[in-house]
OpenMM code with the backbone's topology and positions (N, CA, C; nanometers):
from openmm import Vec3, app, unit

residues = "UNK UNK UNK UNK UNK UNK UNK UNK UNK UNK UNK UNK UNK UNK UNK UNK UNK UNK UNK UNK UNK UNK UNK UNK UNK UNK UNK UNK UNK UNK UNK UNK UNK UNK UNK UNK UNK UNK UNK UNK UNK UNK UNK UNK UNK UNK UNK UNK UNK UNK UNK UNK UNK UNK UNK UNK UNK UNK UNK UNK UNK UNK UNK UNK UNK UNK UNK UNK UNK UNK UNK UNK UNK UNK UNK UNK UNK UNK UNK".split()
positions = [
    Vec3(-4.2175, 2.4622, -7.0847),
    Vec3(-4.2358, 2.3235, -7.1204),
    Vec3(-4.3502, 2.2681, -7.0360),
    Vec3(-4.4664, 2.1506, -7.0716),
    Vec3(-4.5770, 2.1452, -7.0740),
    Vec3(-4.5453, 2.0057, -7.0097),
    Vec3(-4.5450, 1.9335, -6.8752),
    Vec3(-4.5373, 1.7885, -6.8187),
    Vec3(-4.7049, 1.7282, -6.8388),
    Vec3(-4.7170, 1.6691, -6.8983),
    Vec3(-4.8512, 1.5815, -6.8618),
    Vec3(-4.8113, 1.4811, -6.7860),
    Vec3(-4.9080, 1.4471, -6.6986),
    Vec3(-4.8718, 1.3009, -6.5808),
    Vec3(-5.0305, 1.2723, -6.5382),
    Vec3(-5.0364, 1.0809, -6.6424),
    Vec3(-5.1683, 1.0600, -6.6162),
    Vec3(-5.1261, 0.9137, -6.5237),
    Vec3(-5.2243, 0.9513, -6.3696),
    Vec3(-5.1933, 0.8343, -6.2914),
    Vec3(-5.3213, 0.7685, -6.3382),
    Vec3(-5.2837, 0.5892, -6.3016),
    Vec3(-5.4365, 0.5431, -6.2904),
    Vec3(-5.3806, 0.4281, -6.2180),
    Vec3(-5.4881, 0.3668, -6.1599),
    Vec3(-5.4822, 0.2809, -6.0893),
    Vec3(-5.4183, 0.1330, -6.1401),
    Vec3(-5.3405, 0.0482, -6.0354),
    Vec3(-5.3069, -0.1025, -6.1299),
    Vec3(-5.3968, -0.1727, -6.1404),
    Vec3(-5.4113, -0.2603, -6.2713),
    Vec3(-5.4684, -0.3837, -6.2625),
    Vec3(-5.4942, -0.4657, -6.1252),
    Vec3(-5.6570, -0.5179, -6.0878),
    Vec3(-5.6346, -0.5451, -5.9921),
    Vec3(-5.6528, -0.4779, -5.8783),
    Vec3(-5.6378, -0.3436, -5.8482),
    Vec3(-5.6957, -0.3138, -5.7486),
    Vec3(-5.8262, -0.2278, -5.7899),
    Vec3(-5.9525, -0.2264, -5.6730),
    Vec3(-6.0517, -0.2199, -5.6752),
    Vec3(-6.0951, -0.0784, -5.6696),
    Vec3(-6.1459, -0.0326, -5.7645),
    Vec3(-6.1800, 0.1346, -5.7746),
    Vec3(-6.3543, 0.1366, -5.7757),
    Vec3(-6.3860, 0.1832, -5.5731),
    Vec3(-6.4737, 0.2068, -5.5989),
    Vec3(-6.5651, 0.3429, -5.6607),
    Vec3(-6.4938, 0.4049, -5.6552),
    Vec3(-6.5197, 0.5940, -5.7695),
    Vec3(-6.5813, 0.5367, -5.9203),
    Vec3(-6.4959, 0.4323, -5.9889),
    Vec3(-6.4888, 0.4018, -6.0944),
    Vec3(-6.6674, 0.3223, -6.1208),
    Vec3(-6.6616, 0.2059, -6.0056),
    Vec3(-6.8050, 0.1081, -6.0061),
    Vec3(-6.9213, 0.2256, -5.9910),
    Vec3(-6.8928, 0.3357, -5.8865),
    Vec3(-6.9985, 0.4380, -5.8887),
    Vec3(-7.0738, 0.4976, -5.9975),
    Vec3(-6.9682, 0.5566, -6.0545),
    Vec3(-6.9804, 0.6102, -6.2095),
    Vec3(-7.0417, 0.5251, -6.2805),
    Vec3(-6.9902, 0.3769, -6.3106),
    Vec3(-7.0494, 0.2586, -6.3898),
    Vec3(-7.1816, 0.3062, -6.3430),
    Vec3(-7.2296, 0.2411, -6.1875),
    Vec3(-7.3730, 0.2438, -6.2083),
    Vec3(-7.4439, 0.3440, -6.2224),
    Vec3(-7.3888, 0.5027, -6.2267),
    Vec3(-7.4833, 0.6216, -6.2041),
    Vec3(-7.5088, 0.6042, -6.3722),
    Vec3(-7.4119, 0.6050, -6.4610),
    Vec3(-7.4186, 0.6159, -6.5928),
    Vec3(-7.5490, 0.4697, -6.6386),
    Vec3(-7.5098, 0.3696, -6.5865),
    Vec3(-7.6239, 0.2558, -6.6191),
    Vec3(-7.7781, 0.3048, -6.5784),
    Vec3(-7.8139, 0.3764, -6.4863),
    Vec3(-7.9046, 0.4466, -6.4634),
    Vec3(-7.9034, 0.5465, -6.5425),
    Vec3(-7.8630, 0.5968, -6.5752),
    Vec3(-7.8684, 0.7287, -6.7265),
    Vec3(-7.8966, 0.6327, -6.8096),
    Vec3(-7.9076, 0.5307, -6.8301),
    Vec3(-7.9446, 0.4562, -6.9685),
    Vec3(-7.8292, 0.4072, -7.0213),
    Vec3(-7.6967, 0.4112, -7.0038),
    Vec3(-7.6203, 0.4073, -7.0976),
    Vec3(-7.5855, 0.2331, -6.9974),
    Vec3(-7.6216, 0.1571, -7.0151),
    Vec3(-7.6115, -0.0134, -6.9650),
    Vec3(-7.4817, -0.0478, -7.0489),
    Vec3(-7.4393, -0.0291, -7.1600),
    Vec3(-7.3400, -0.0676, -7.1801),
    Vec3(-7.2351, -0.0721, -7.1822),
    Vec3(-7.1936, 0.0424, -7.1121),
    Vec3(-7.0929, 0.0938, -7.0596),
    Vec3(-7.0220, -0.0084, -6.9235),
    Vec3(-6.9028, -0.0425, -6.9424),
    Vec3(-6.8334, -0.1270, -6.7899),
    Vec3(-6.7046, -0.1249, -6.8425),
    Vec3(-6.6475, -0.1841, -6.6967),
    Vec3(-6.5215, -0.1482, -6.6529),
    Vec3(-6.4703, -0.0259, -6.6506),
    Vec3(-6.5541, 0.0676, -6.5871),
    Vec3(-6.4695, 0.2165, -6.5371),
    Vec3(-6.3914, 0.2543, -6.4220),
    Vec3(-6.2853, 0.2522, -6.4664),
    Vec3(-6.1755, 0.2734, -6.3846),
    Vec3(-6.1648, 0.4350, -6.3716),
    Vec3(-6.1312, 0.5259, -6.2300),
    Vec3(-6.1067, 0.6896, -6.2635),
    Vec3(-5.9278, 0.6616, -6.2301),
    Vec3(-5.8921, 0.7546, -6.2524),
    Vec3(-5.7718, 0.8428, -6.2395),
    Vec3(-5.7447, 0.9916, -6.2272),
    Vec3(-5.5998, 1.0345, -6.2387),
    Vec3(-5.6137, 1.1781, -6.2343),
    Vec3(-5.5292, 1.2234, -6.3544),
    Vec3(-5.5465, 1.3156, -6.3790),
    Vec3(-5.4840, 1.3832, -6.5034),
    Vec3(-5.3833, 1.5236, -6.4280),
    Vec3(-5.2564, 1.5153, -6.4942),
    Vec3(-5.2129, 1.6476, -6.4041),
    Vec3(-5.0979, 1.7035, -6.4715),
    Vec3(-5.1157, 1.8543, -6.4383),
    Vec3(-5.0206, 1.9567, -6.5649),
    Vec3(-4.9244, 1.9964, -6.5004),
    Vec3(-4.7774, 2.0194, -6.5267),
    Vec3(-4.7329, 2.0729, -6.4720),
    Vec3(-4.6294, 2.2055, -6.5289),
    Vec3(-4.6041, 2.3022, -6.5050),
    Vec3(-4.5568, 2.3897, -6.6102),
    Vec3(-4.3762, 2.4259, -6.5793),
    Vec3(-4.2879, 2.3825, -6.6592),
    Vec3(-4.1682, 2.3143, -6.6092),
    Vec3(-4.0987, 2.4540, -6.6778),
    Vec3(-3.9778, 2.4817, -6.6515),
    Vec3(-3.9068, 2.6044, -6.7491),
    Vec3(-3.8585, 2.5083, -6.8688),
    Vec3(-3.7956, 2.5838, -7.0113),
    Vec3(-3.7694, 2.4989, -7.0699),
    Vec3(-3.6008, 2.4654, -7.0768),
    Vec3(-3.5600, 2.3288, -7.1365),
    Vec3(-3.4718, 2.2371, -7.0816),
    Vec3(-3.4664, 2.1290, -7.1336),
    Vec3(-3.3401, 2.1049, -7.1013),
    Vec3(-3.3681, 1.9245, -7.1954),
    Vec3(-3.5009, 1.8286, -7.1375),
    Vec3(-3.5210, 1.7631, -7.2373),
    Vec3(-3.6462, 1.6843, -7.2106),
    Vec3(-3.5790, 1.5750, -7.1497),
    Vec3(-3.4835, 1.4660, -7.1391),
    Vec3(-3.4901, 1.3686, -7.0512),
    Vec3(-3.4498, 1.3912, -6.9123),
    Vec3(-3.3791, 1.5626, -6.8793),
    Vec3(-3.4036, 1.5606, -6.7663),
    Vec3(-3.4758, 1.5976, -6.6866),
    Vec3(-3.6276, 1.6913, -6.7614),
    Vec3(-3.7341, 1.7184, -6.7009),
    Vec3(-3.8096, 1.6062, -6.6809),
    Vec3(-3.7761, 1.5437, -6.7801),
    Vec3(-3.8940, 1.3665, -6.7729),
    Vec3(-3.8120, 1.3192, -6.6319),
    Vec3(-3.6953, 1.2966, -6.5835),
    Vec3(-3.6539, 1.2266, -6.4396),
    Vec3(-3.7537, 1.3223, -6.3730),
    Vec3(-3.7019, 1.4762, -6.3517),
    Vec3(-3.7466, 1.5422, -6.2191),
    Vec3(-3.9067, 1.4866, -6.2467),
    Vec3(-3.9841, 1.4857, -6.3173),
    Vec3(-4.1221, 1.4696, -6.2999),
    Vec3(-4.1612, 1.3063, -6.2524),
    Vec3(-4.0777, 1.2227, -6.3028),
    Vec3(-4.0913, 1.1036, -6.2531),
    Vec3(-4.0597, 1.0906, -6.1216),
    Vec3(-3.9741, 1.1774, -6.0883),
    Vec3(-3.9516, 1.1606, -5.9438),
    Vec3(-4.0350, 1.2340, -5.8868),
    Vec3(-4.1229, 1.3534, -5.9111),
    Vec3(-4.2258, 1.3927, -5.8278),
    Vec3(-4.3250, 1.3098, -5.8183),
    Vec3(-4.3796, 1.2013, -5.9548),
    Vec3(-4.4503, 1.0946, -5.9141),
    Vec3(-4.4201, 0.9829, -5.8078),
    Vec3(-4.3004, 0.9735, -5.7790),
    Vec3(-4.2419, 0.8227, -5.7332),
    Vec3(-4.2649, 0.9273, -5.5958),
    Vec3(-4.2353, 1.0556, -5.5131),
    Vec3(-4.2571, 1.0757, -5.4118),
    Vec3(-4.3765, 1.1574, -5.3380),
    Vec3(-4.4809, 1.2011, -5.4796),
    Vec3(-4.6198, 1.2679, -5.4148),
    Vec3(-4.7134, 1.2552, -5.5203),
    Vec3(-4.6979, 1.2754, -5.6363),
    Vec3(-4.8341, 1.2547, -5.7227),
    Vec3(-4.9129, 1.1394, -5.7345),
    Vec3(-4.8170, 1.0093, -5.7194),
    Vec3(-4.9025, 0.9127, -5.7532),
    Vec3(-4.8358, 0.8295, -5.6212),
    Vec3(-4.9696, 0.7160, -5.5828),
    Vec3(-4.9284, 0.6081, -5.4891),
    Vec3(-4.8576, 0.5049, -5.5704),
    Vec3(-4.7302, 0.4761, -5.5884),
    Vec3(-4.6846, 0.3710, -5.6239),
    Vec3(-4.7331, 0.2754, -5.6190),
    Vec3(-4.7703, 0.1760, -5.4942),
    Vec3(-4.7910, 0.0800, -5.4209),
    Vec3(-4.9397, 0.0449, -5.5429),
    Vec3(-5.0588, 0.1434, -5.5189),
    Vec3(-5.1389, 0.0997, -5.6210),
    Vec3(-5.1675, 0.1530, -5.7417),
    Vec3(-5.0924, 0.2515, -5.7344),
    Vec3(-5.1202, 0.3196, -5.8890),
    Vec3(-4.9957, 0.3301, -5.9816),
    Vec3(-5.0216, 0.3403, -6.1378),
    Vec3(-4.9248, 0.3531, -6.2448),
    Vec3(-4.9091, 0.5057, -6.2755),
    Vec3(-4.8247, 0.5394, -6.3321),
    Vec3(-4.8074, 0.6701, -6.4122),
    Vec3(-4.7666, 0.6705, -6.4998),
    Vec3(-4.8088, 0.7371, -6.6519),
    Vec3(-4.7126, 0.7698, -6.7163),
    Vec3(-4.7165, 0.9355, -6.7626),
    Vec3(-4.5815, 0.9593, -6.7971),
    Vec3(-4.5535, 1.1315, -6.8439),
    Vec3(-4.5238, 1.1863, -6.9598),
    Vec3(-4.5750, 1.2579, -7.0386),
    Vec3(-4.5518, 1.2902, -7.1344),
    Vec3(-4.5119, 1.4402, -7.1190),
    Vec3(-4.3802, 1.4911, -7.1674),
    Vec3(-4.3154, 1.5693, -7.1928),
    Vec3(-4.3218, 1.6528, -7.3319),
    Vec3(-4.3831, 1.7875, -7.3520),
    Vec3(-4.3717, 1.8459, -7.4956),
    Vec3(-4.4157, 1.9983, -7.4469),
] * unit.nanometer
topology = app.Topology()
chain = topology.addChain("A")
for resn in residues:
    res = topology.addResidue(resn, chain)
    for name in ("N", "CA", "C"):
        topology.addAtom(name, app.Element.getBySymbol(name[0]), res)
């Protein structure tokens, strides 16, 4: 079974990775491009099992190491 878990940052807090990118890409020409926010994308390869209780264990690996709570969101997709 296949966990996807995409963190990204909350509304509100300030991603400077994200403004970088904005301006390297505005210098490539592409000016119209804004508001880039990064995140992380992350796989995890689970045995297979019921799906709402692989969706807890993975939520709980977010709530204690994948993602910063405090400023970042997650969500998981299970398939």
């Amino acid at each position: 079974m296949l966990a996807r878990v995409y963190v990204t940052l909350k509304p509100g807090v300030l991603d400077p990775a994200g403004k970088a990118v904005e301006g390297s890409l505005h210098a490539l020409g592409f000016g119209q491009v804004s508001g880039v926010r990064l995140g992380k994308y992350i796989e995890l390869q689970l045995p297979d099992g019921s799906g709402p209780e692989a969706r807890a264990q993975v939520e709980e690996m977010c709530r204690k190491l994948l993602a910063n709570t405090v400023v970042e969101n997650f969500r998981v997709e299970i398939g």
